[in-house]
C-alpha positions in Angstrom: 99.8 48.9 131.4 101.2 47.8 127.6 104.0 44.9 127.8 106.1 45.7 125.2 107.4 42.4 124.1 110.5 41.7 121.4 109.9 39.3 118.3 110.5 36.1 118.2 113.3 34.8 115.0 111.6 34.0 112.2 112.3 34.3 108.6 109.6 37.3 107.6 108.4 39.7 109.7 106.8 38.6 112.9 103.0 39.2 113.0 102.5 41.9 115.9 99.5 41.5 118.1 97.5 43.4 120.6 96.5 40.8 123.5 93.1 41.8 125.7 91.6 39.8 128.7 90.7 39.9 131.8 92.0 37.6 133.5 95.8 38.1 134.4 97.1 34.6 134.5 94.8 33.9 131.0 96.6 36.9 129.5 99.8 36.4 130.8 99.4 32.7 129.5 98.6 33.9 126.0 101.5 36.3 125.2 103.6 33.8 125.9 102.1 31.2 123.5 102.4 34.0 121.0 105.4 35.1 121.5 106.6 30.7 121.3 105.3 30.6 118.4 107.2 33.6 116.6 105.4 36.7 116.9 105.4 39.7 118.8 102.8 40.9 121.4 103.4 44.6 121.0 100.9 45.3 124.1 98.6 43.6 126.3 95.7 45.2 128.5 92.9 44.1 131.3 89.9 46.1 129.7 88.5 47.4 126.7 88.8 50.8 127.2 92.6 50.6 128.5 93.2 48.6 124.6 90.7 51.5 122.7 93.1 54.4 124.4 96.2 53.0 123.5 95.4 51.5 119.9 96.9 53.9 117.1 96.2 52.3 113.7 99.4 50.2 112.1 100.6 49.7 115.2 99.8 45.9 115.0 98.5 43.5 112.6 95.9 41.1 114.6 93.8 42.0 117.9 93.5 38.9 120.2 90.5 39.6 122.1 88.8 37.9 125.3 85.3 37.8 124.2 83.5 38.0 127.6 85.9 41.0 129.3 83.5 41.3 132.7 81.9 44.5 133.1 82.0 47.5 130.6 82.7 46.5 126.3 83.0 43.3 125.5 85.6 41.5 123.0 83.3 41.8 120.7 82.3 45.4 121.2 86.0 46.7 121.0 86.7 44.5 117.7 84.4 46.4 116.2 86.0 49.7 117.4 89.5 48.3 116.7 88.4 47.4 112.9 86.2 50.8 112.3 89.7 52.1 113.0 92.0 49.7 111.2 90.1 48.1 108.3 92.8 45.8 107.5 93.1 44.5 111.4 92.7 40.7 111.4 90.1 39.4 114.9 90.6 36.4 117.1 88.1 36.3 119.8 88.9 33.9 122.5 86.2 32.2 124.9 85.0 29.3 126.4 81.7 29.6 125.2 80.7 27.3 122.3 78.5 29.8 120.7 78.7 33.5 121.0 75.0 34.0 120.4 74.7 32.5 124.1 76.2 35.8 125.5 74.1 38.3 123.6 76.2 38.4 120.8 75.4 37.3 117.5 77.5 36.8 114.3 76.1 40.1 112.4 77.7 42.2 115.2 81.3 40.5 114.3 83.8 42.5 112.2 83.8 40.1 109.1 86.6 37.5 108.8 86.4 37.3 113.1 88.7 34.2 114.0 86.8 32.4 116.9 89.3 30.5 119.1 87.3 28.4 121.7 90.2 28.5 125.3 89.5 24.5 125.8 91.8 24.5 122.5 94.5 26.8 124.1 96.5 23.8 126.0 97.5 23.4 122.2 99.6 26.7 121.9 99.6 26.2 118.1 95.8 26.5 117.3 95.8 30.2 118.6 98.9 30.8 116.4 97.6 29.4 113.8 94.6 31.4 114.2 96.6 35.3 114.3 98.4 34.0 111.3 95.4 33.0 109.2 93.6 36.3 110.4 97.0 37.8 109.1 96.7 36.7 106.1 93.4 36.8 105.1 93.4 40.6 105.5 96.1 41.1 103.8 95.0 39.2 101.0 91.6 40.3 101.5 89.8 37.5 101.7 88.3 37.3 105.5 86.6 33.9 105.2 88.5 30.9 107.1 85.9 28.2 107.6 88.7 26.5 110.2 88.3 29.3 112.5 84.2 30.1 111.7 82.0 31.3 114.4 80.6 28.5 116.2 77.1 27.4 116.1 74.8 25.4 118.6 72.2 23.3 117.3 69.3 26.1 118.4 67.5 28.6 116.3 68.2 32.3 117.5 64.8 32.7 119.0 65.4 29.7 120.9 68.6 30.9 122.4 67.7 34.2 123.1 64.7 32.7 125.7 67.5 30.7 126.6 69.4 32.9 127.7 66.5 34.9 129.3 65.2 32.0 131.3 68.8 31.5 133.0 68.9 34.5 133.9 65.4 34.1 136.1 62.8 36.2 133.4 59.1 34.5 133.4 57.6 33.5 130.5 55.6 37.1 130.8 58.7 38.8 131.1 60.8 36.7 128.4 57.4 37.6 125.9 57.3 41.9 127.2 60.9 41.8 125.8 61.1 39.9 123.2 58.0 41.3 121.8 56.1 38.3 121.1 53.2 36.6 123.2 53.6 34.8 125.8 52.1 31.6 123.8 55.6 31.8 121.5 57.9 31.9 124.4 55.7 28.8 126.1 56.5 26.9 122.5 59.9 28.0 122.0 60.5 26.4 125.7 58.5 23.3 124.7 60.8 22.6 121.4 63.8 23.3 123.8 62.8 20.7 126.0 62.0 18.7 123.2 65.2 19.2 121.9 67.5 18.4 124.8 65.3 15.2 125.7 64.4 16.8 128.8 61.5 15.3 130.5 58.7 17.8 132.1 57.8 16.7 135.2 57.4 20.6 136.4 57.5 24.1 134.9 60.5 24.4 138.0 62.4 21.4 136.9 62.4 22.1 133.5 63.8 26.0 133.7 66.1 24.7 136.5 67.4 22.1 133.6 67.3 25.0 131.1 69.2 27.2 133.1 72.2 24.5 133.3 72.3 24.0 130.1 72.7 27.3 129.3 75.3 28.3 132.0 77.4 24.9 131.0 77.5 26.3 127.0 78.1 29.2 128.1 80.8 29.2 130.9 82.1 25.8 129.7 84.9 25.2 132.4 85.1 28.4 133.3 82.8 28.4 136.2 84.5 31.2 138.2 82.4 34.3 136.2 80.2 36.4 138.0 76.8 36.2 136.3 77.4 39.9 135.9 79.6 39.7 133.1 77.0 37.6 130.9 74.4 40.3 131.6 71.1 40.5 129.6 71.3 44.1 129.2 74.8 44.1 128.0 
């Protein structure tokens, strides 16, 4: 259900947002940081498709988007809806993941000019506000780029993350190789140069995608360890 919330007293116009996530209290938590801070949450929603049925184009300025939203379309999925409809509608994607690549999503499938807004940050109310208003205004000006509020990046190649990703989710190096495409020698030195990477000493096959796995759930969960693996889905 939309919360219809009033604007807060400022000088200009308060920016109007459209709030999405998941998680009640998160949500709940972030309208009212907006709202602190002098603008005006003109709806909030649980799911994508709750946000997609409601929008109307004009009716706000800056969608602020949970990027992992459980089952169904993701953040990222219904910022690209949102901004096919709304060309001028500044993104802030919110998560606690360090780099969106780590959930299947890579920057290429980001409306351009996406604010990224890591939650860690949130106990500081003003770095999300900061982030609607510079979305604000760099669609209104036209000018998307804001290298403050740029898409993370971890220190691994896209090939590297994506067997990564595939190895915490339990895929063997046969299976990781049948979907990626490639043979199963690649994925074998793709996990090598991982392990060389993260300094982590091979004393089994096991051990080392056991230690693979963690280090992908702990970039990609961050504190947030009460996800179902569901939600960060391969097939997604």
């Amino acid at each position: 259900m939309a919360a219809d919330m009033s604007p807060g007293s400022v000088d200009a116009a308060p920016v109007k947002c459209l709030v999405v996530d998941d998680h009640d209290f998160a949500r709940q938590s972030i309208c009212l940081m907006l709202q602190h801070g002098g603008l005006t949450v003109a709806a909030s929603f649980g799911t994508a498709s709750a946000a997609a049925q409601w929008f109307v184009p004009g009716l706000v300025a800056v969608a602020v988007l949970d990027l992992d939203l459980g089952s169904g379309p993701s953040g990222a999925d219904l910022a690209v809806r949102l901004r096919r409809s709304q060309p001028d509608l500044g993104v802030v994607l919110l998560t606690v993941c360090t780099d969106p690549r780590l959930l299947g999503v890579s920057e290429a499938d980001l409306p351009l000019g996406t604010h990224y807004v890591l939650k860690d940050s949130l106990h500081e109310g003003a770095r999300l506000v900061e982030a609607v208003q510079a979305a604000d205004i760099a669609m209104a000006a036209d000018v998307p780029d804001d290298s403050s509020f740029a898409v993370p990046r971890a220190q691994f190649g896209d090939a590297q993350i994506a067997v990564l990703r595939l190895i915490a989710h339990g895929y063997t190096n046969q299976e990781i190789a049948r979907r990626r495409g490639v043979t199963v020698e690649a994925v074998e030195r793709a996990i090598t140069r991982l392990n060389r990477q993260l300094g982590i000493k091979v004393g089994s096959d096991r051990s080392s995608r056991v230690t693979l796995a963690n280090v992908y759930w702990a970039m990609a969960r961050g504190s947030d360890t009460g996800r179902s693996s569901g939600a960060d889905g391969v097939d997604r």
